[in-house]
N, C-alpha and C positions, 0 to 999 in steps of 0.2 A: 351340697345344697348352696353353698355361697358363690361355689363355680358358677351354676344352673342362674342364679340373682345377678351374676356379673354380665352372665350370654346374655341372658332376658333384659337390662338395661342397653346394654349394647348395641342386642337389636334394634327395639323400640326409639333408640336416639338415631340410629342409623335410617327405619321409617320415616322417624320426624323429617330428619335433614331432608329425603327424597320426596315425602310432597310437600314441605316448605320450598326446595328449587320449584317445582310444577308449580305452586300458589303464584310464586313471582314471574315464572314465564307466563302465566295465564293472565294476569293484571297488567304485565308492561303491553304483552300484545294487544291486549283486549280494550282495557282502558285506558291506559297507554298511547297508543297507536290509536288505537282509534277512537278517541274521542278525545284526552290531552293536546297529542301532537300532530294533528290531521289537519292546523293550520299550518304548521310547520314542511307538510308533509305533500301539500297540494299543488308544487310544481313536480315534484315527480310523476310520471304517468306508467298506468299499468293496466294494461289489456284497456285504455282508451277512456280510464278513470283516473282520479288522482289518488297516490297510494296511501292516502287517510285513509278516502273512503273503501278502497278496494278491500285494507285491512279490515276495517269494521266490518265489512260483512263478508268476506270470502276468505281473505287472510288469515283471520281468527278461527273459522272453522277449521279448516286446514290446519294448521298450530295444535288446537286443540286433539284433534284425531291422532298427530303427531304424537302429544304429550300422552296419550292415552298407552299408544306402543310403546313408549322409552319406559311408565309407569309399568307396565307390564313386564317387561323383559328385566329391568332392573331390581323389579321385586323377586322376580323369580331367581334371580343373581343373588342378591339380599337372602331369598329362604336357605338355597343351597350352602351359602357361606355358612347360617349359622346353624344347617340341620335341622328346619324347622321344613323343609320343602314335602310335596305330597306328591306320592308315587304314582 
């Protein structure tokens, strides 16, 4: 039983840590980029925009969709390790 209490803290810290990274990639791209540093950002150009703004509305989705499959596959990573995964 205290094995079982050690896996299941484990795990649960190890969840944490992976969507705490995803929290922080989703704020730096999102609001971050694009809305902090978009003045910052406004001599660079991208597909004919400045890459503030291109982040704020195209950059971010994209990102997003990203983090959605890295979310996926490294949980699946995450269940397998701890035996928690479904057949």
């Amino acid at each position: 039983m205290a094995t079982e209490d050690k896996s299941g803290a484990a795990y649960w810290s190890a969840n944490l840590r992976l969507v705490a990274f995803c929290l922080v990639i989703w704020f730096v791209v999102s609001f971050g980029m694009g809305i902090l540093g978009r003045e910052a950002l406004m001599g660079v150009k991208v597909g004919g925009l400045d890459l503030g703004m291109w982040m704020a509305q195209q950059g971010s989705l994209y990102t997003f969709v990203v983090l959605i499959f890295f979310y996926a596959i490294r949980m699946n990573a995450l269940d397998r390790k701890f035996d928690v995964h479904e057949d």
